[in-house]
Biopython code that builds the backbone (N, CA, C, O; Angstrom):
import numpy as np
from Bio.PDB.StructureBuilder import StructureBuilder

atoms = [
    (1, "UNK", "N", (-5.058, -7.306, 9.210)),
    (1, "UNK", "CA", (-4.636, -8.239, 8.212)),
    (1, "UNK", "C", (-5.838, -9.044, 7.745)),
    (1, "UNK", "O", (-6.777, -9.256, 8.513)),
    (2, "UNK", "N", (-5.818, -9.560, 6.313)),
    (2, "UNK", "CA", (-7.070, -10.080, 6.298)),
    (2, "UNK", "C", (-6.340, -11.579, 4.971)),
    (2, "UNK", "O", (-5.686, -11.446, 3.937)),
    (3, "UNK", "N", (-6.864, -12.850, 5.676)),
    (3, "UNK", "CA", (-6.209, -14.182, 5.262)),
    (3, "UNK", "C", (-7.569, -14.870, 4.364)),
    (3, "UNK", "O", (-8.753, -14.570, 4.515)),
    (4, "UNK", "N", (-7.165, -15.573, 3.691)),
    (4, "UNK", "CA", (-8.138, -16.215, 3.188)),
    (4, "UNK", "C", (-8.248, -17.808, 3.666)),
    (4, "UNK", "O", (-7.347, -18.451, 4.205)),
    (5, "UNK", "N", (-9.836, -18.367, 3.267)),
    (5, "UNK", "CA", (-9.706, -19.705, 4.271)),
    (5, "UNK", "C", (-10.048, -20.425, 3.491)),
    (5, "UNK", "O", (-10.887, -19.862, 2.788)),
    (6, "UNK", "N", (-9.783, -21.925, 3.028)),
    (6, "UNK", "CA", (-10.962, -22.358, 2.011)),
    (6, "UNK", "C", (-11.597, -23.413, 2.863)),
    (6, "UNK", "O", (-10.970, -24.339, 3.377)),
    (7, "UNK", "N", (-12.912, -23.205, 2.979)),
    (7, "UNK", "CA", (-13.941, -23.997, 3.533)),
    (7, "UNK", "C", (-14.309, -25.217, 3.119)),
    (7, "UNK", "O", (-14.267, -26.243, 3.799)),
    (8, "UNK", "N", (-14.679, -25.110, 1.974)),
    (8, "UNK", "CA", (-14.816, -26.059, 1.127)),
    (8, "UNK", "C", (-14.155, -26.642, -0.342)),
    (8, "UNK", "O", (-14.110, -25.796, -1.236)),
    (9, "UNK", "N", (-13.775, -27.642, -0.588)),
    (9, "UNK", "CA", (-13.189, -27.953, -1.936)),
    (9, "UNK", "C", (-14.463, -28.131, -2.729)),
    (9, "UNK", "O", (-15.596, -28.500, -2.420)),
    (10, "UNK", "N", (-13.860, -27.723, -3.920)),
    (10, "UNK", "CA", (-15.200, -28.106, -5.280)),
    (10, "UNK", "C", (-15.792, -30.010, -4.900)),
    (10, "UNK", "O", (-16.962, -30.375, -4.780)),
    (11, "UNK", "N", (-15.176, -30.439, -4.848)),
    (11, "UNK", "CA", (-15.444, -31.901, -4.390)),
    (11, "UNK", "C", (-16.431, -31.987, -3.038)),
    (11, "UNK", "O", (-17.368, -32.776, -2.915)),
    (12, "UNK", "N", (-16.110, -31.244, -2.303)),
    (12, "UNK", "CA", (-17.107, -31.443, -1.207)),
    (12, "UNK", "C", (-18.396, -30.384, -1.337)),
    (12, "UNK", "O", (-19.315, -30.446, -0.520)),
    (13, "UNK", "N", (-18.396, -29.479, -2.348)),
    (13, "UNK", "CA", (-19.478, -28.711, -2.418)),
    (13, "UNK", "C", (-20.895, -29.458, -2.794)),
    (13, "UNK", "O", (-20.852, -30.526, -3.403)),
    (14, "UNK", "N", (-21.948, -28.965, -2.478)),
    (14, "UNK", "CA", (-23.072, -29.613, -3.143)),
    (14, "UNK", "C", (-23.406, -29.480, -4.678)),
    (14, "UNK", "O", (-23.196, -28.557, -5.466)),
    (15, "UNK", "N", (-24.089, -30.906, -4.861)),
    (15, "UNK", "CA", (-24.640, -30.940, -6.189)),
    (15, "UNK", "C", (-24.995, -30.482, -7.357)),
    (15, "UNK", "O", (-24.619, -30.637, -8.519)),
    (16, "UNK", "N", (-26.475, -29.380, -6.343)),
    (16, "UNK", "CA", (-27.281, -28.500, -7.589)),
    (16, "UNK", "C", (-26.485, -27.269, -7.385)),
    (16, "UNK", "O", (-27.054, -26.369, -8.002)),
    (17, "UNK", "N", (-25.612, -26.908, -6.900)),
    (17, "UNK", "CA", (-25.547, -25.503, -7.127)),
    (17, "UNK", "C", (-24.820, -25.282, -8.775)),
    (17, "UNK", "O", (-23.888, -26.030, -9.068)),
    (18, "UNK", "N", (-25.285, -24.256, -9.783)),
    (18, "UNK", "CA", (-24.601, -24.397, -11.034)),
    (18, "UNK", "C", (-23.365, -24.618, -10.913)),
    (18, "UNK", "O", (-22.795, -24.661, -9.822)),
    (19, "UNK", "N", (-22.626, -24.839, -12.390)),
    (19, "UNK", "CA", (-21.330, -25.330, -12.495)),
    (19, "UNK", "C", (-20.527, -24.408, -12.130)),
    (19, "UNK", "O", (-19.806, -24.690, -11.173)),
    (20, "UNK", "N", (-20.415, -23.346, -12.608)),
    (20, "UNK", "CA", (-19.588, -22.360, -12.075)),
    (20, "UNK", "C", (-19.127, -22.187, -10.514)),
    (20, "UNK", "O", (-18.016, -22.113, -9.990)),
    (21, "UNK", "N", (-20.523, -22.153, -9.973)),
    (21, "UNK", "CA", (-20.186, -22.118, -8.325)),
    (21, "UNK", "C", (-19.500, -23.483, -8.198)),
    (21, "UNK", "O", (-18.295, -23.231, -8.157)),
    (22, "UNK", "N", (-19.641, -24.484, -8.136)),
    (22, "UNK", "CA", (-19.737, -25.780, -7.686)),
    (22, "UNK", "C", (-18.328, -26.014, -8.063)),
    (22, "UNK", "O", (-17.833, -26.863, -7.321)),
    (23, "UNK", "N", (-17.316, -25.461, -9.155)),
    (23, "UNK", "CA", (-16.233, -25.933, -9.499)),
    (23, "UNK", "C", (-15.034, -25.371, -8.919)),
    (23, "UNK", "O", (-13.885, -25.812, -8.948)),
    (24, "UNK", "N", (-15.587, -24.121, -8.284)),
    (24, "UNK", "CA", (-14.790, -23.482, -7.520)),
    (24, "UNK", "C", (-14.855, -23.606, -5.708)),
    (24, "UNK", "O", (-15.914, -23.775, -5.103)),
    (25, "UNK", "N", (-13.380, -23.470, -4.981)),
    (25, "UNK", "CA", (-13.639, -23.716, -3.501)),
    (25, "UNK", "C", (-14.370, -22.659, -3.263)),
    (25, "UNK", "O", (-14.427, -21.593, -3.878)),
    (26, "UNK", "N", (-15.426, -23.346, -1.492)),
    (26, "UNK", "CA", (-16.004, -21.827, -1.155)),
    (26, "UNK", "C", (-15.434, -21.956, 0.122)),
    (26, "UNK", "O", (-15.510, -22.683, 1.113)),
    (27, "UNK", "N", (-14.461, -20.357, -0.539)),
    (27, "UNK", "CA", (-13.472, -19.323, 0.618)),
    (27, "UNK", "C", (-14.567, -18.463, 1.418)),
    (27, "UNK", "O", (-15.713, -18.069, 1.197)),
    (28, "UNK", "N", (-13.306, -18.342, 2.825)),
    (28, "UNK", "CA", (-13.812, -17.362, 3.513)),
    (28, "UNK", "C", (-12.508, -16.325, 3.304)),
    (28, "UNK", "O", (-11.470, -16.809, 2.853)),
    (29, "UNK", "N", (-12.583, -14.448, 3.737)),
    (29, "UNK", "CA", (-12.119, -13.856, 4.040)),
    (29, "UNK", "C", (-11.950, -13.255, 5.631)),
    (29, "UNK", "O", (-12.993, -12.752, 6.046)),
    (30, "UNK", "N", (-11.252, -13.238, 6.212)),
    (30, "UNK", "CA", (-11.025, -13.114, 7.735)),
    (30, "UNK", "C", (-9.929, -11.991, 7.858)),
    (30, "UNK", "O", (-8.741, -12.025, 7.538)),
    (31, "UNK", "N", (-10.644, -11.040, 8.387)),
    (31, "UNK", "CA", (-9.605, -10.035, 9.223)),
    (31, "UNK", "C", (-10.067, -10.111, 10.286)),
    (31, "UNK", "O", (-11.216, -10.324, 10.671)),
    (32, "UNK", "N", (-8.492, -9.805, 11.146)),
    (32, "UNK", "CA", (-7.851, -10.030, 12.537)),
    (32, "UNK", "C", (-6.105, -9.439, 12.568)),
    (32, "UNK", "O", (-5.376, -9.204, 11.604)),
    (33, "UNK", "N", (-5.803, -9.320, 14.064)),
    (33, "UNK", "CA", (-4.605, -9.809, 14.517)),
    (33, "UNK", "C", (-3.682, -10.986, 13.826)),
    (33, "UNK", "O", (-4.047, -12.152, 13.972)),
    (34, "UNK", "N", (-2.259, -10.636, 12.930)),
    (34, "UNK", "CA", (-1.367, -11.626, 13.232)),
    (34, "UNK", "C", (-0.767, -11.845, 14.328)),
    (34, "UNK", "O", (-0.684, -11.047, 15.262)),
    (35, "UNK", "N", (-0.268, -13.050, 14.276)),
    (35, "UNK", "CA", (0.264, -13.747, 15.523)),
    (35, "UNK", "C", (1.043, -13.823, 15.544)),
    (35, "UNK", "O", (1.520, -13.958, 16.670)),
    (36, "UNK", "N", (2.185, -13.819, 14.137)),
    (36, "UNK", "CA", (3.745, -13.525, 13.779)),
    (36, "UNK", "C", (3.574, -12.322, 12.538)),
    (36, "UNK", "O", (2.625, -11.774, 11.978)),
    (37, "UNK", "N", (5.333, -12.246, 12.446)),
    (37, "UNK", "CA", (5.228, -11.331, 10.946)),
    (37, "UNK", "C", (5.445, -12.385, 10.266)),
    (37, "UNK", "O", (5.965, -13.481, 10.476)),
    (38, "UNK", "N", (4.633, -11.520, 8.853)),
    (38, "UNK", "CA", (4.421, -12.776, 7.719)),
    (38, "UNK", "C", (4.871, -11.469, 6.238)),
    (38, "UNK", "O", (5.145, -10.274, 6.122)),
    (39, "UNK", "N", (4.692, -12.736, 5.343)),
    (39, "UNK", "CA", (4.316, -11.809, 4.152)),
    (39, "UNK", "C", (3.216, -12.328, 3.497)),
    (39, "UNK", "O", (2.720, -13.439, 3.682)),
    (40, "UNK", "N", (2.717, -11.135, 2.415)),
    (40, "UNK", "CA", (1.059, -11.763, 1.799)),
    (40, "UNK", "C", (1.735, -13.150, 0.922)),
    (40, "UNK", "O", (2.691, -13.054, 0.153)),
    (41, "UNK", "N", (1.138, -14.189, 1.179)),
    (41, "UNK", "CA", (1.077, -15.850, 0.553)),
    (41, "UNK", "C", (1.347, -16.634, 1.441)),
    (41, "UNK", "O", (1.109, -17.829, 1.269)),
    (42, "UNK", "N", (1.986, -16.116, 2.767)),
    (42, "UNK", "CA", (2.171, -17.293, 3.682)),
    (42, "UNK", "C", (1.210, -17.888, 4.615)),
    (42, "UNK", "O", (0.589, -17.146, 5.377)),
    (43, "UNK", "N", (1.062, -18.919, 4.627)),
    (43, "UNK", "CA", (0.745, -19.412, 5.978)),
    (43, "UNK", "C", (0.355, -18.853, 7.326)),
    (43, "UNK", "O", (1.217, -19.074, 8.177)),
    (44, "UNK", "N", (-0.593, -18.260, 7.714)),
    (44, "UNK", "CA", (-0.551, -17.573, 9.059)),
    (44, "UNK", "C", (-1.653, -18.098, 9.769)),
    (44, "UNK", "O", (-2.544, -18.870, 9.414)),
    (45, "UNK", "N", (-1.398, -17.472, 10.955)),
    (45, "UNK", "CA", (-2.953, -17.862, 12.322)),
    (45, "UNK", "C", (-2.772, -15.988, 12.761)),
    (45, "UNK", "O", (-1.844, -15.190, 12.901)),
    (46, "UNK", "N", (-4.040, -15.978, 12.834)),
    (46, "UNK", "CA", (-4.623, -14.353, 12.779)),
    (46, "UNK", "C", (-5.380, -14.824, 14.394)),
    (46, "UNK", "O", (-5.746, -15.987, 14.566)),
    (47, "UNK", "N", (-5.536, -13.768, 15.482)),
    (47, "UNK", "CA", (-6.490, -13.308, 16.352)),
    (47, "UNK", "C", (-8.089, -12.451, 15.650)),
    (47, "UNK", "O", (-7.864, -11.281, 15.338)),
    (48, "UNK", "N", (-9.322, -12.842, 15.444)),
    (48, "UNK", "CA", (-10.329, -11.839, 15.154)),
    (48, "UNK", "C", (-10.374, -11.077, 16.334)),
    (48, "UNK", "O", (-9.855, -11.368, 17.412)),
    (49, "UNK", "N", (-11.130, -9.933, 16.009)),
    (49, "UNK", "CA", (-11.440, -8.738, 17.333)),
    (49, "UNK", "C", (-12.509, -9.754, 18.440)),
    (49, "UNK", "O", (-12.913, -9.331, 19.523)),
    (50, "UNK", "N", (-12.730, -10.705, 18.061)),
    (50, "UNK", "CA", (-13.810, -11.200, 18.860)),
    (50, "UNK", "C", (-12.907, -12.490, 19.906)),
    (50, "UNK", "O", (-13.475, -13.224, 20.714)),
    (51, "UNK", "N", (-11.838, -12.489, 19.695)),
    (51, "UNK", "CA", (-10.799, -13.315, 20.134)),
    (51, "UNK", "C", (-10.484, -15.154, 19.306)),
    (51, "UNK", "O", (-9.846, -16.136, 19.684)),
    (52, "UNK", "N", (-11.026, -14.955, 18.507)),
    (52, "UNK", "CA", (-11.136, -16.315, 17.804)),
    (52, "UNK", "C", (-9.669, -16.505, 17.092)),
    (52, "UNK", "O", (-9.196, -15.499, 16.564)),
    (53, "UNK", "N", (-8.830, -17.865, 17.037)),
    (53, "UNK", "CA", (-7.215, -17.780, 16.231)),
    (53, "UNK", "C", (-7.917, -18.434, 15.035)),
    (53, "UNK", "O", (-8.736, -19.301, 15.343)),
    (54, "UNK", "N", (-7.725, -18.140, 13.494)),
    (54, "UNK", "CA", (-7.466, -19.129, 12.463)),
    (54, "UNK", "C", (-7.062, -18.734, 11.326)),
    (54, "UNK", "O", (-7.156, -17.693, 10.676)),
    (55, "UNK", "N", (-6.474, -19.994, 11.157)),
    (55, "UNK", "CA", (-5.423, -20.175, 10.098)),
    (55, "UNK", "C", (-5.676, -19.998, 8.418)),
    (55, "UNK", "O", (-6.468, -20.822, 7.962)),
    (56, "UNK", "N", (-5.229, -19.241, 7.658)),
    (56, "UNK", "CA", (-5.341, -19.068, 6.152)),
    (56, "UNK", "C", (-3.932, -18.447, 5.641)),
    (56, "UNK", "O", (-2.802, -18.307, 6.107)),
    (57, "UNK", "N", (-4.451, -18.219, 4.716)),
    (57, "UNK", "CA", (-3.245, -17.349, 3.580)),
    (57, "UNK", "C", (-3.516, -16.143, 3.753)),
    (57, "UNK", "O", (-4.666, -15.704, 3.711)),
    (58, "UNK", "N", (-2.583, -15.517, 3.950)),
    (58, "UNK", "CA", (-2.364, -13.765, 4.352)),
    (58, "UNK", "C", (-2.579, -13.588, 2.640)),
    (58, "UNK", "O", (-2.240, -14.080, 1.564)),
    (59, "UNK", "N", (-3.490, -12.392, 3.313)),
    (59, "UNK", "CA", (-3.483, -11.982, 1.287)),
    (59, "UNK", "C", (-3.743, -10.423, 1.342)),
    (59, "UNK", "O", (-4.147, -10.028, 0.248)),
    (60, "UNK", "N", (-3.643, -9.511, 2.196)),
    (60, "UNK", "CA", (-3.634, -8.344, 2.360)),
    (60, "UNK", "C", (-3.078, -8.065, 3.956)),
    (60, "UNK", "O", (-3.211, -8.803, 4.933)),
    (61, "UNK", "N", (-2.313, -6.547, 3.852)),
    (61, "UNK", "CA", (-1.734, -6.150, 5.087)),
    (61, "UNK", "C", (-2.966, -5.014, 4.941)),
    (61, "UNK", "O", (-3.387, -4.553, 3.879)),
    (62, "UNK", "N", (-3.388, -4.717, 6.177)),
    (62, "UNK", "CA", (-3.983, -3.375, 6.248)),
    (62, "UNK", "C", (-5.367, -3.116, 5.267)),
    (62, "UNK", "O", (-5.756, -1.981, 4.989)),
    (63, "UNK", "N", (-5.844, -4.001, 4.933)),
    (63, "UNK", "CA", (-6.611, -3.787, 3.666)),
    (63, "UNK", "C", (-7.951, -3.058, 4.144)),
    (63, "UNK", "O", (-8.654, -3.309, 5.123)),
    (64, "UNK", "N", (-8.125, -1.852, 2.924)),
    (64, "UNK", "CA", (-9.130, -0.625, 3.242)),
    (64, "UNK", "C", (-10.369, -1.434, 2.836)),
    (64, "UNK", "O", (-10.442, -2.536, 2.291)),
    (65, "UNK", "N", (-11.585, -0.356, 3.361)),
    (65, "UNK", "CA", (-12.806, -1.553, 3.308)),
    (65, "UNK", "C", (-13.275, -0.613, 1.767)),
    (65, "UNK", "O", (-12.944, 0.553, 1.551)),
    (66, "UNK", "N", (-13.966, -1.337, 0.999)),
    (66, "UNK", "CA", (-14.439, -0.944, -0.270)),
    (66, "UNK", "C", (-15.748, -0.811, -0.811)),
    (66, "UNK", "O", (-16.100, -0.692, -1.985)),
    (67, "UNK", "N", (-16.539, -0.861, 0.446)),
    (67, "UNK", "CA", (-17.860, -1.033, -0.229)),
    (67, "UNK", "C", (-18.098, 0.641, 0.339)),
    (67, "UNK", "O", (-17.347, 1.363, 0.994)),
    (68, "UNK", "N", (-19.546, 0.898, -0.253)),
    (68, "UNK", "CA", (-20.387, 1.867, 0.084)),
    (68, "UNK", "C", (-21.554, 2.102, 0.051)),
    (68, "UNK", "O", (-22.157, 1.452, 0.905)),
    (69, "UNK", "N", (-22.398, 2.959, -0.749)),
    (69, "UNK", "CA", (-23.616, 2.554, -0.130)),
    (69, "UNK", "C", (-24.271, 3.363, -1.708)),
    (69, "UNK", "O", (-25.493, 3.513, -1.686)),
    (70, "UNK", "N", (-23.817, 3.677, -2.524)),
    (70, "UNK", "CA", (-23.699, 3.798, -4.157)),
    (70, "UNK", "C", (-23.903, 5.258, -4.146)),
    (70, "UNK", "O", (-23.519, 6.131, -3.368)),
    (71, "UNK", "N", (-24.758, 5.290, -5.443)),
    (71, "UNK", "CA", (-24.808, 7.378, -5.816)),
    (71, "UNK", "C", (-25.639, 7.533, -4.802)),
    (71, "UNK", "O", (-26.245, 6.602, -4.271)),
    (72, "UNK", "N", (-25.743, 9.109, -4.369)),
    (72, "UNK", "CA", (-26.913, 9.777, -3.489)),
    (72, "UNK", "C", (-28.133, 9.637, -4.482)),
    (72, "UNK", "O", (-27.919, 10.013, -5.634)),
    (73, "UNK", "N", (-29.493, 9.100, -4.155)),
    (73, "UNK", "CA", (-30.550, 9.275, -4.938)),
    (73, "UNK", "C", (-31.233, 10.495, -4.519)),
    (73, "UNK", "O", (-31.720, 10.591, -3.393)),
    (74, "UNK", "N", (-31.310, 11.837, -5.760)),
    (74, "UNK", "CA", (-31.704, 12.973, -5.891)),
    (74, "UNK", "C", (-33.109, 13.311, -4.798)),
    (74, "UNK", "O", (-33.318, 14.198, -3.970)),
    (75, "UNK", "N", (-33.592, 12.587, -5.089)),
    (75, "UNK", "CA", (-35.173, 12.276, -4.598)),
    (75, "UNK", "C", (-34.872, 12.515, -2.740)),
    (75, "UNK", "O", (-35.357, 13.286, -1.912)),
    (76, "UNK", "N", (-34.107, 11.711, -2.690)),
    (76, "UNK", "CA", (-34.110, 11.191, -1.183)),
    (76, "UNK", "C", (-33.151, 12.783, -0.725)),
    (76, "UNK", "O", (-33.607, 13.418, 0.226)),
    (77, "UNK", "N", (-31.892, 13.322, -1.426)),
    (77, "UNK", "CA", (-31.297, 14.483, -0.979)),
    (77, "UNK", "C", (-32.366, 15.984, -0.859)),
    (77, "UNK", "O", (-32.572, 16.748, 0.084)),
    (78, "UNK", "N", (-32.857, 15.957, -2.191)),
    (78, "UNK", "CA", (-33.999, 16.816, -1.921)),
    (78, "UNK", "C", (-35.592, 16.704, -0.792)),
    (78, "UNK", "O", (-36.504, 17.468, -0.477)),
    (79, "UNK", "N", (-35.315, 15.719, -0.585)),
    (79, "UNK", "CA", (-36.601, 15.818, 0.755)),
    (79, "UNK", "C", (-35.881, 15.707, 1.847)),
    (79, "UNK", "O", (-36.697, 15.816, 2.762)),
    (80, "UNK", "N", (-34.730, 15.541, 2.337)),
    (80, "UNK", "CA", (-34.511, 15.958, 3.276)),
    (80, "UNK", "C", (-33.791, 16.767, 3.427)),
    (80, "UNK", "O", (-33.173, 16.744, 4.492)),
    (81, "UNK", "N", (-33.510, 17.871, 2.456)),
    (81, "UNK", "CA", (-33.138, 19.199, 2.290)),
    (81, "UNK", "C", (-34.818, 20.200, 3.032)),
    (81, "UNK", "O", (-34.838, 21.055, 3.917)),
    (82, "UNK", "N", (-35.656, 19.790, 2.456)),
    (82, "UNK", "CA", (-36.761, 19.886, 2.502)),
    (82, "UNK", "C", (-37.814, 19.899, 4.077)),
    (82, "UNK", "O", (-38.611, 20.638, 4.655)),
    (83, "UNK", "N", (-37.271, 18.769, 4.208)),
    (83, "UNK", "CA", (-37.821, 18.350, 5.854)),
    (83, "UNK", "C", (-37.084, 19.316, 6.542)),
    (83, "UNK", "O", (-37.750, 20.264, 6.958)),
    (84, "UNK", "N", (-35.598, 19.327, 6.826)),
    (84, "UNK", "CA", (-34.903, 19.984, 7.472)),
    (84, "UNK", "C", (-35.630, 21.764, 7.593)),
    (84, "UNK", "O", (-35.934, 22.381, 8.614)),
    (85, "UNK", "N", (-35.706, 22.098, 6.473)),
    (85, "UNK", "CA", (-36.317, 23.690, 6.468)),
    (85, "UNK", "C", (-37.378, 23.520, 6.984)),
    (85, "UNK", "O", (-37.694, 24.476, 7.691)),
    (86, "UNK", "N", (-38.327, 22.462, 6.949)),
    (86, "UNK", "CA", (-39.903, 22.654, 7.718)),
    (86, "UNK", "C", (-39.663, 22.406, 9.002)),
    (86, "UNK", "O", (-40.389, 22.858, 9.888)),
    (87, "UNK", "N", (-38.255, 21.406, 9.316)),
    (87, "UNK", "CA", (-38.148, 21.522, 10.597)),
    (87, "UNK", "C", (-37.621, 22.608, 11.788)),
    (87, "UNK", "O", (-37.871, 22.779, 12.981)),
    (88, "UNK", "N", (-36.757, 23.235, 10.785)),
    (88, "UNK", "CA", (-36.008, 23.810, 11.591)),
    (88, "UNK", "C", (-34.737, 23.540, 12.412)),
    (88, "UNK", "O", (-34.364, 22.378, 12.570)),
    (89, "UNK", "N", (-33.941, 24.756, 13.032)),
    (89, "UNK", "CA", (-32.335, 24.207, 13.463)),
    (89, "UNK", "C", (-32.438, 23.239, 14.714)),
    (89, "UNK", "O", (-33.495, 23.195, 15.344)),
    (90, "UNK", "N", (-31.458, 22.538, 15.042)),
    (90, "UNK", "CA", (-31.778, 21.527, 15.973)),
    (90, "UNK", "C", (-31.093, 22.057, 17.122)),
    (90, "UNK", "O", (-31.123, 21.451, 18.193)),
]
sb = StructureBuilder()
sb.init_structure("model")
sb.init_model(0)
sb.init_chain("A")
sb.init_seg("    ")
for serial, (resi, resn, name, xyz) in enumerate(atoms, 1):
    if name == "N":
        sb.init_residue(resn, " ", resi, " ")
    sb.init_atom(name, np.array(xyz, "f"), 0.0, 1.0, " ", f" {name:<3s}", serial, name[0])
structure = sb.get_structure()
């Protein structure tokens, strides 16, 4: 499950950071263990894998991770297409 936290209100943020940042809260995202059943908007206290409890807004059940690591760069597939044949089978 993964809850959201807000850390900070625009009011307590600092000064110089531009307006944009500064007008908005700065959230955290936290996946963990719920501690009850919920639905996404409520109120919950989550367990992290590291054993830590805290409290946010459930805002995903199960949520898949989304990043990656972008296109294969050609360059980098072809030399170690490359290496591999000078190296040989392992």
């Amino acid at each position: 499950m993964e809850i959201r936290k807000v850390l900070l209100e625009p009011s307590e943020r600092a000064e110089h950071l531009p307006e944009e940042t500064k007008n908005v809260p700065f959230e955290a995202r936290v996946r963990g263990f719920l501690m009850r059943d919920a639905n996404v908007g409520e109120e919950v206290e989550i367990e992290t894998p590291i054993g830590r409890f805290i409290k946010g807004t459930l805002v995903a059940e199960n949520p898949p991770f989304t990043h990656g690591f972008g296109r294969p760069v050609r360059e980098l597939v072809e030399v170690s297409r490359e290496l591999r044949r000078e190296i040989g089978p392992s």
